[in-house]
Every structure is written in structure tokens, then in C-alpha cells.
KEKE-3310 file (N, C-alpha, C; in steps of 0.2 Angstrom, whole numbers, plus 5000, padded with zeros to 4 digits):
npx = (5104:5087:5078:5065:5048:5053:5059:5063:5076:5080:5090:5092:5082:5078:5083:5094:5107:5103:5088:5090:5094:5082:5071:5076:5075:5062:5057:5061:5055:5055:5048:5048:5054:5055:5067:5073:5076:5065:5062:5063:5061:5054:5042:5032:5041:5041:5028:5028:5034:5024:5026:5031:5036:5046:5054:5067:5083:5099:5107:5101:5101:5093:5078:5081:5082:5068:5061:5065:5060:5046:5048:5050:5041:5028:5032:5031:5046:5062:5075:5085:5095:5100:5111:5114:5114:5121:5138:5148:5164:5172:5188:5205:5218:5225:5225:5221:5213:5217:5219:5210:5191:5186:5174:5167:5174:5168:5155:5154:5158:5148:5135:5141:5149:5145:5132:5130:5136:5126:5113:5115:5120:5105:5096:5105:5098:5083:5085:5088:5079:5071:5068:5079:5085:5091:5103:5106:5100:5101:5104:5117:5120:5131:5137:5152:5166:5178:5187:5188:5200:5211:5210:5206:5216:5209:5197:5201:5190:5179:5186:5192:5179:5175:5183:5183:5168:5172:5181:5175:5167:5172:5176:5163:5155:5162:5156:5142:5142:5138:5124:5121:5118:5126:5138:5141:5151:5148:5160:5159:5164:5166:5149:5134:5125:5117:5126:5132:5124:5119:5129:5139:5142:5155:5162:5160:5167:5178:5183:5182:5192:5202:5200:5199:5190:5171:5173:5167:5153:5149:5131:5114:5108:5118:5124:5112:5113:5125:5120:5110:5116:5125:5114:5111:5122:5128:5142:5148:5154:5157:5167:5172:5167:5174:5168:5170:5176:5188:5193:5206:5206:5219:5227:5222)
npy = (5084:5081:5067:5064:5066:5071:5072:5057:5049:5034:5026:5011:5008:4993:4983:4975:4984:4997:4995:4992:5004:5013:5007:5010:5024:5025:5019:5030:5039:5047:5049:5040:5038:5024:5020:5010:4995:4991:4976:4974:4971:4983:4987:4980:4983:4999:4999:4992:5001:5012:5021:5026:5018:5020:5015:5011:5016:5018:5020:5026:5043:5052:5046:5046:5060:5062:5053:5056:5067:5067:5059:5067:5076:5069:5067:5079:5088:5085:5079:5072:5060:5043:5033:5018:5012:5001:4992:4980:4972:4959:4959:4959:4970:4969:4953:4935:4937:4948:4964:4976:4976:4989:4999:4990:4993:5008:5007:5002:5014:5023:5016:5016:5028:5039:5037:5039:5054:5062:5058:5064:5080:5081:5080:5091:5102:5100:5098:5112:5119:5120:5126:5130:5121:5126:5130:5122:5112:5099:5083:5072:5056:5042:5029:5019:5010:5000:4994:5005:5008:4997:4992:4973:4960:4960:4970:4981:4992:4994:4999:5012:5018:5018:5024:5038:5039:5041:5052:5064:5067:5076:5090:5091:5094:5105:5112:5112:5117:5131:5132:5124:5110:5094:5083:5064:5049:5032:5018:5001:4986:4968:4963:4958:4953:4953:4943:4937:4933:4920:4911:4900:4896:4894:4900:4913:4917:4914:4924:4936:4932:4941:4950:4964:4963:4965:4944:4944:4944:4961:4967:4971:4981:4987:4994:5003:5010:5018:5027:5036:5039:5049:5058:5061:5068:5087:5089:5079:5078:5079:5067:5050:5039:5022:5006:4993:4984:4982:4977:4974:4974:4960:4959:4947)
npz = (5225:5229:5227:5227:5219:5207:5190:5180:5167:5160:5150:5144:5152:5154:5159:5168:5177:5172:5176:5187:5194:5186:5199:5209:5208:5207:5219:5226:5227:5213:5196:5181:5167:5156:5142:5130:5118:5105:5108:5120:5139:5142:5141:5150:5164:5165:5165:5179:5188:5185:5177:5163:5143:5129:5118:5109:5098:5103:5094:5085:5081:5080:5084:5094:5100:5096:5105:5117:5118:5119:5131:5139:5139:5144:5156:5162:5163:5165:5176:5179:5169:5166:5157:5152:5142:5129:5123:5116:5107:5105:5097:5091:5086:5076:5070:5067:5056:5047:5048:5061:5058:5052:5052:5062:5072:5073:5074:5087:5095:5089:5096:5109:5113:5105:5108:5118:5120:5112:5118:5132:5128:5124:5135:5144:5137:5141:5155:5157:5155:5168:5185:5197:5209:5224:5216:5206:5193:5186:5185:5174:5172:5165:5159:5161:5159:5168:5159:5152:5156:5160:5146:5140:5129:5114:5117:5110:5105:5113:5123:5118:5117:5128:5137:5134:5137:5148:5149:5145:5155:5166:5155:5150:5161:5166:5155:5158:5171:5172:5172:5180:5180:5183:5177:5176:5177:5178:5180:5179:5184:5181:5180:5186:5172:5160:5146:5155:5165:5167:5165:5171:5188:5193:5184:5182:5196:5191:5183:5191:5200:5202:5212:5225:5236:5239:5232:5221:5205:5202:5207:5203:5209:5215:5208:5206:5219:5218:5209:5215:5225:5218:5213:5224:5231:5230:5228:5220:5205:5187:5185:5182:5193:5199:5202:5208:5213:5220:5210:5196:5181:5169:5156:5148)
capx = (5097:5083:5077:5055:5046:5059:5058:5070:5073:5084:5089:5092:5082:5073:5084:5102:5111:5098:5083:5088:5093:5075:5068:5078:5072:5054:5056:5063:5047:5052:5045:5052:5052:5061:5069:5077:5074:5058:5058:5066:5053:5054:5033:5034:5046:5037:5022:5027:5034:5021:5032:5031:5042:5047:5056:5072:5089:5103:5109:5097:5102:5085:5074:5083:5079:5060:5061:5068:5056:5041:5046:5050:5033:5024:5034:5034:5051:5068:5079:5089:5099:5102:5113:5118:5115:5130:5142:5156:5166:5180:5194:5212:5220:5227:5221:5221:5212:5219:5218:5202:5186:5185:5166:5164:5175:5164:5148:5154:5159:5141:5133:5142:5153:5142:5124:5129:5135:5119:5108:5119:5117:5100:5096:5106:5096:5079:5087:5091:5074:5071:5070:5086:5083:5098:5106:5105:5095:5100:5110:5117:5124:5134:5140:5159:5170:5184:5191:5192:5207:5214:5206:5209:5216:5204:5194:5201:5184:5174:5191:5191:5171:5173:5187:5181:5165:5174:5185:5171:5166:5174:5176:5155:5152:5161:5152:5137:5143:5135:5117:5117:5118:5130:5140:5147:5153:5151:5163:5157:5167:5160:5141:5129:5118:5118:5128:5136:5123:5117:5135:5140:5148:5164:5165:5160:5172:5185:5180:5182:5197:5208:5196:5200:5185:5169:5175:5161:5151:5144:5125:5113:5107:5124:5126:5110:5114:5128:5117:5105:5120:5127:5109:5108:5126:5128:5148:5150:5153:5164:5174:5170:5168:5175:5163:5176:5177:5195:5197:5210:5208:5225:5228:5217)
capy = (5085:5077:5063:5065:5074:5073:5067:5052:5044:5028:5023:5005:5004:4987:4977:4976:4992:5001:4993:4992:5011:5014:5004:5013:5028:5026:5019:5037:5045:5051:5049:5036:5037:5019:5020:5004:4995:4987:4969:4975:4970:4989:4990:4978:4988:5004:4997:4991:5008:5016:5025:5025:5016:5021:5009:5017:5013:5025:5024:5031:5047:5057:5045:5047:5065:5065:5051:5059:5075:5065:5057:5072:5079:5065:5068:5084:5091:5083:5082:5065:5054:5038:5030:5012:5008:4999:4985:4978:4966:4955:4960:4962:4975:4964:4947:4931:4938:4952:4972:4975:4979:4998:4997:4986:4999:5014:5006:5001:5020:5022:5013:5020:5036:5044:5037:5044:5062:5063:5057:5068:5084:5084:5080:5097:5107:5100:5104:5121:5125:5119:5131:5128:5119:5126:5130:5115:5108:5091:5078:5065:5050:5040:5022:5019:5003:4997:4995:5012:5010:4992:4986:4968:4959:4960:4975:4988:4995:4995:5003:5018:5019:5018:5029:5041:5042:5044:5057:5067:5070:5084:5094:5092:5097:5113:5117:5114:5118:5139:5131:5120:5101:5088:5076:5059:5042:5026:5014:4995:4980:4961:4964:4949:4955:4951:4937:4931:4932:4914:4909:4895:4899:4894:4903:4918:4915:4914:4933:4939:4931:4947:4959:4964:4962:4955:4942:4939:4950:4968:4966:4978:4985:4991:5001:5009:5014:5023:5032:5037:5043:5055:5063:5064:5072:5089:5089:5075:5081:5080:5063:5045:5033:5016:5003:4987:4980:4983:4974:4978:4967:4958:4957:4942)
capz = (5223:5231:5220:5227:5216:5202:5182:5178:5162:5159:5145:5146:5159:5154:5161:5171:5179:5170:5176:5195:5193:5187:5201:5216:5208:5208:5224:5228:5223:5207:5191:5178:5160:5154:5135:5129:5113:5106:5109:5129:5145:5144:5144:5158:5170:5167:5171:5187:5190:5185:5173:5152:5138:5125:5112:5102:5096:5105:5088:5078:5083:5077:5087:5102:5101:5096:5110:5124:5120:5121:5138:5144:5137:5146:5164:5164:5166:5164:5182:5179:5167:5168:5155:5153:5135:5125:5121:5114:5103:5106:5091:5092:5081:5071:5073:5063:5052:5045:5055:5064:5056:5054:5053:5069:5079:5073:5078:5094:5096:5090:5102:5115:5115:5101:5108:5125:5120:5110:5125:5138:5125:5120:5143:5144:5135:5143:5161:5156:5158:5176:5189:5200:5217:5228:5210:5203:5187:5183:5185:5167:5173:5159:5160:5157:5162:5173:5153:5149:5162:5159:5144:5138:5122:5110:5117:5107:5102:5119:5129:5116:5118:5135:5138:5129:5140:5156:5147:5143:5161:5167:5152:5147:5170:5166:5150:5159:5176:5176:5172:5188:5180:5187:5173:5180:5176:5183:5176:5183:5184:5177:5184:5184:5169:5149:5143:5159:5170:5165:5167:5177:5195:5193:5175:5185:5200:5190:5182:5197:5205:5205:5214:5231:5241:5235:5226:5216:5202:5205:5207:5197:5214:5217:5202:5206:5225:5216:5205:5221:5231:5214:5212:5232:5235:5225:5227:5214:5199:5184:5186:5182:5197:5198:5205:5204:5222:5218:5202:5189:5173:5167:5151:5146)
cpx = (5092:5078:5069:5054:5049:5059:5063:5068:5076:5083:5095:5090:5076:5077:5091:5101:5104:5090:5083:5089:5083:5071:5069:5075:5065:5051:5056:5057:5049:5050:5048:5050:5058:5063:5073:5073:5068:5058:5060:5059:5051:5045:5032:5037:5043:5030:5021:5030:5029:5022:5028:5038:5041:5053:5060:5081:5094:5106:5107:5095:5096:5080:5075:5080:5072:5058:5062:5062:5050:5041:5048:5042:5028:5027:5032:5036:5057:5075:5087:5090:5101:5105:5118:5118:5121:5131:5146:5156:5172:5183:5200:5213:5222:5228:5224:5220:5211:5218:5211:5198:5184:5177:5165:5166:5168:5158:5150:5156:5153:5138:5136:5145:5148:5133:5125:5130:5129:5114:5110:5117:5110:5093:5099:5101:5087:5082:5088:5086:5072:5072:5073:5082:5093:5104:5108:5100:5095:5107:5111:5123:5124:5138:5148:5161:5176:5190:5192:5199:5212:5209:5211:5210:5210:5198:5196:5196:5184:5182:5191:5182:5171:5176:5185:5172:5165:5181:5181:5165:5166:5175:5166:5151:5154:5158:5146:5137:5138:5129:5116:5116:5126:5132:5144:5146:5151:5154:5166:5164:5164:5153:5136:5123:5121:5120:5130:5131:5118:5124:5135:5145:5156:5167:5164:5166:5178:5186:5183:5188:5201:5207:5199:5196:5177:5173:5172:5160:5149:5134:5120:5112:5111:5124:5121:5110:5119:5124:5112:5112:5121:5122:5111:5114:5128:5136:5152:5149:5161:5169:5169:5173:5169:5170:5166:5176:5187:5200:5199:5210:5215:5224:5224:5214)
cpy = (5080:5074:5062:5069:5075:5071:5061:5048:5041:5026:5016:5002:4998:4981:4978:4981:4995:5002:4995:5001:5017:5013:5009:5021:5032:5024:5025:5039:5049:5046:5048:5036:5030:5019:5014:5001:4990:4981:4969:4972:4978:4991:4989:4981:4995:5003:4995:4995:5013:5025:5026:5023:5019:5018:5014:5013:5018:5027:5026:5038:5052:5054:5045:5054:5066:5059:5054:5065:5071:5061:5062:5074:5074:5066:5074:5090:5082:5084:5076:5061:5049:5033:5023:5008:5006:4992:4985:4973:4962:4954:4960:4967:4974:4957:4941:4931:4943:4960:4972:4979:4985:4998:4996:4991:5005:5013:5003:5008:5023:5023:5017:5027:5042:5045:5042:5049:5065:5064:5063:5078:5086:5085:5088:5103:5106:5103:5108:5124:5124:5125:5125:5128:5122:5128:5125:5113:5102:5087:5073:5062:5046:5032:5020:5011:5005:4995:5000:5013:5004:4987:4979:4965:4956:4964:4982:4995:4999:4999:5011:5021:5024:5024:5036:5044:5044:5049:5065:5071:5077:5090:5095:5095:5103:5118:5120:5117:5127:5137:5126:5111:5099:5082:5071:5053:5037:5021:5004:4992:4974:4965:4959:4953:4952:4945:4932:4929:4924:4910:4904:4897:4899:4897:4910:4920:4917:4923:4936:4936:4936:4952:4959:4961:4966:4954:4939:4946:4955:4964:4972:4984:4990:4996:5007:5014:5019:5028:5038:5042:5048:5058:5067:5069:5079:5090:5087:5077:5081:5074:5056:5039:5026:5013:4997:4982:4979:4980:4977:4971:4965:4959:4953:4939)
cpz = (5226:5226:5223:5221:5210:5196:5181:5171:5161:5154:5145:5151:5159:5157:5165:5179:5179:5174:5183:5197:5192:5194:5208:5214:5210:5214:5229:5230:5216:5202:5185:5171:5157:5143:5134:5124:5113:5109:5118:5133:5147:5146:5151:5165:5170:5167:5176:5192:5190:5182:5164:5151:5135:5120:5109:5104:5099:5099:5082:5082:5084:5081:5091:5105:5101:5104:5115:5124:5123:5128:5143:5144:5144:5155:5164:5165:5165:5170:5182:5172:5169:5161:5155:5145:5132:5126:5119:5110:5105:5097:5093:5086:5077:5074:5065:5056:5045:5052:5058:5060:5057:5056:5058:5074:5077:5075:5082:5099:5096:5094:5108:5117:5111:5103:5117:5124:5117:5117:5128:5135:5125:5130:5145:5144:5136:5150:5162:5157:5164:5178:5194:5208:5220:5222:5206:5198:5184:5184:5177:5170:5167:5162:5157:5157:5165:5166:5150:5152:5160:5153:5140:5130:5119:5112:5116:5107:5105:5123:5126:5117:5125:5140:5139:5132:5144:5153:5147:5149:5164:5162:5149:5156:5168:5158:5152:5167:5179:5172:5178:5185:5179:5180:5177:5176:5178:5181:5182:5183:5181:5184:5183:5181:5165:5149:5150:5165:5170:5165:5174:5183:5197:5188:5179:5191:5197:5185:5185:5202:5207:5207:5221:5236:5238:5232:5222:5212:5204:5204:5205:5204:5217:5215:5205:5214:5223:5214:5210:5225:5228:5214:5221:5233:5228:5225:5223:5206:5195:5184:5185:5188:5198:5204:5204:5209:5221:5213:5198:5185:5171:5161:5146:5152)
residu = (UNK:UNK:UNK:UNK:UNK:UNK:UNK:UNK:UNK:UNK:UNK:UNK:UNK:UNK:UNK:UNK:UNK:UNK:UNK:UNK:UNK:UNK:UNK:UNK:UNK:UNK:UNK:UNK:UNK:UNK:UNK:UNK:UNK:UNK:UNK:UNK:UNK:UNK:UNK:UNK:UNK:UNK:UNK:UNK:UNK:UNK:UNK:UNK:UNK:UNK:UNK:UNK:UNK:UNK:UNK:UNK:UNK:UNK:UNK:UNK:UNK:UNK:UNK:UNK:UNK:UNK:UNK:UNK:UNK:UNK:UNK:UNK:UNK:UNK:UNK:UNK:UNK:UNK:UNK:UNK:UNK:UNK:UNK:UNK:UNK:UNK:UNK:UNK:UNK:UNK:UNK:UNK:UNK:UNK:UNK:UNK:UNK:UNK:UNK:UNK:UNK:UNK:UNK:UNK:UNK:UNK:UNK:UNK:UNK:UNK:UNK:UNK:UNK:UNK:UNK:UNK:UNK:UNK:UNK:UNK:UNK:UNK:UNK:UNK:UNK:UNK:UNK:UNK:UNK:UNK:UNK:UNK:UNK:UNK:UNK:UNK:UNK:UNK:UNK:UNK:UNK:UNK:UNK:UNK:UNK:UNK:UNK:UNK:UNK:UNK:UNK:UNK:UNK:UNK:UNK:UNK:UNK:UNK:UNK:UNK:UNK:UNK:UNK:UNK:UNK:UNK:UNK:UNK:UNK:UNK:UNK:UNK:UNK:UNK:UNK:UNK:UNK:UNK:UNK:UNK:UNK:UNK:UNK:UNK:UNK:UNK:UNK:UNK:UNK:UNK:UNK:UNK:UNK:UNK:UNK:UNK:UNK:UNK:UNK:UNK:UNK:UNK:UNK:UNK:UNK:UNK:UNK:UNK:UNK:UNK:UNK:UNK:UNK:UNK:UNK:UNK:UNK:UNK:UNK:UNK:UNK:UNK:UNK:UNK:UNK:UNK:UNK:UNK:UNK:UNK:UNK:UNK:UNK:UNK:UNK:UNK:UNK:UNK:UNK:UNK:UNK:UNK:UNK:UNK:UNK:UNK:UNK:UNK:UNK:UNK:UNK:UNK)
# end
């Protein structure tokens, strides 16, 4: 799909992944709608795209929808997703302190397997009204991890979250596959945003010692030249892409 011309909305795109996603987008020539929560730089970033924010919780499910309507309303048209919202917790399953917190797993499920198929859904059913370029109506890009694959002791939660995004791939391409939009995955490695990106270099280093090649963090620019390539090629489809520089998580 050729990203000129095109509506885009990022939800998390005030900052990280998300943000540099945005950026390469509107760099494109399309047209950026940013979603990320209130206190975010979210005003900021679509003002120096040139874009709109709009402030919402991925998990308050009902705002997400009057959300998403109203920055389609304002673009538009509806051609791109760009999901990076989410998180995690560090548990074991049974731990010191008894089993793991049923609660804490379910909002970390939330947050992310529940706030993404919400988004990914309710994106569906805007693209569907598109007239199809070359047969094509939209692309929804979904955020996974490199722990959906290898998660580590005490990310129970975030491995099923995340799995669970990149599982959801292929079987949601061919629901939507005979309307002409595109589901994919991108499932990072560490990435120099949030918590660690304030991290000291040799705490980072050591993060990233078992990568193949870099051997340092992913960088948000990266992430979004993936997302640039998945719009731009329409043969991708259906499958969650590793972005890892070859790293496999150990154990702890």
C-alpha cells in the first residue's frame, strides 16, 4: 500500500516504538492521528506532525471506540494501524509469596491481548469502508515480543499477553483477508524506550549480550522502518515478525 495520501492512527504513538512509527509515517505523507494516554507528549507529537491527539486508555474499552471513531472522523478515512500500547509485570507463578495474582495476570491480558483485539476489530470495520487500492483496504499492525517465544522467569503474564497477540495473526488476516486488509505482528527485542531507556550502558550491554549482531538495544526508528516496509509490501501478511537482531532470552 502506498503510505502518501493515507490516514494513520498510532495508538501509543506519544512516545517510543509508537512515536517514531508516527513520525516515519507522516514523514511518508500520510496523515497521523496520535492516541495515547492523557498525561502522554501525545499533544506535543501530533502537533509537530501536524496530526491530532486524542488521550484514552486501551483499556477502557468504550473509549477506545468513540476514540478511534472520532479520529477517523477527523482524518477522514481509516488506512493504517499502528499498535504499541502495553506492558507487563514481573511474577512467577508461584513465588515467595504465594500463586500469582489472578487480577494482575487479567489486566496485563487487558492491556494488551484484550486492548489490541478491541483496537484491531473496531480498525477492521472502519477499513471496510475504503475503496480498495489494487484490492487492498488497510493494514493493522499489533505489537507482540521476542517473549511470546522465550518468555522469562517471572513473565508469565506478558508471555501469555503477548503470545496470544502473535497467535492471533494469521487466523484475524484470514477473516479479514476477502476485504483486502493486511494483519501483522512485530515482536521487538529490549528497545531503548520506557524504563530502560535511562539505564546505565553497561546495565543495557549486559541485556543484550546474547544477540547475534547488534549487540546493543533495538532503537525506535527501527521498529518503525519495519512498520514502513509492512504497509509498503502487500505480500506480508498474517504472521508475527521478529525484530531481535538475533536474540533469544535465557531463562533470567
Amino acid at each position: 500500500m502506498e503510505i502518501n495520501g493515507k490516514k494513520a492512527v498510532v495508538f501509543g504513538g506519544a512516545s517510543g516504538m509508537g512515536r517514531a512509527s508516527a513520525e516515519l509515517l507522516a514523514a511518508q505523507g500520510a496523515s497521523v492521528a496520535i492516541a495515547d494516554l492523557a498525561g502522554s507528549q501525545g499533544e506535543e507529537v501530533a502537533a509537530q506532525l501536524g496530526g491530532s491527539f486524542h488521550p484514552v486508555d486501551v483499556t477502557d474499552f468504550e473509549g477506545v471506540e468513540r476514540t478511534l471513531a472520532e479520529a477517523v472522523d477527523g482524518l477522514g478515512g481509516l488506512h493504517i494501524t499502528v499498535t504499541t500500547a502495553g506492558g507487563g509485570l514481573a511474577q512467577r507463578t508461584l513465588g515467595k509469596q504465594g500463586p500469582h495474582d489472578l487480577d494482575a495476570f487479567r489486566r496485563i491480558l487487558d492491556l494488551n491481548t484484550v486492548g489490541t483485539f478491541n483496537i484491531s476489530r473496531l480498525a477492521a470495520a472502519h477499513m471496510n469502508a475504503n475503496e480498495p487500492e489494487d484490492g487492498e483496504r488497510g493494514v493493522i499492525i499489533n505489537t507482540s515480543s521476542i517473549a511470546a517465544f522465550e518468555g522469562q522467569v517471572g513473565q508469565v503474564a506478558y508471555t501469555a499477553a503477548k503470545a496470544a497477540i502473535a497467535g492471533m495473526c494469521l487466523t484475524m488476516a484470514r477473516d479479514l483477508g476477502s476485504m483486502g486488509i493486511r494483519v501483522l505482528a512485530i515482536a521487538p527485542s529490549l528497545f531503548d524506550t520506557g524504563i530502560v531507556q535511562g539505564a546505565p550502558e553497561e546495565v543495557k550491554a549486559a541485556l543484550v549480550k546474547d544477540a547475534a549482531f547488534p549487540r546493543r538495544m533495538g532503537r525506535p526508528e527501527e521498529y518503525a522502518k519495519l512498520v514502513r516496509a509492512i504497509v509498503d509490501n502487500p505480500m506480508l501478511n498474517g504472521q508475527c515478525l521478529r525484530l531481535d537482531a538475533g536474540q533469544r532470552f535465557a531463562p533470567k
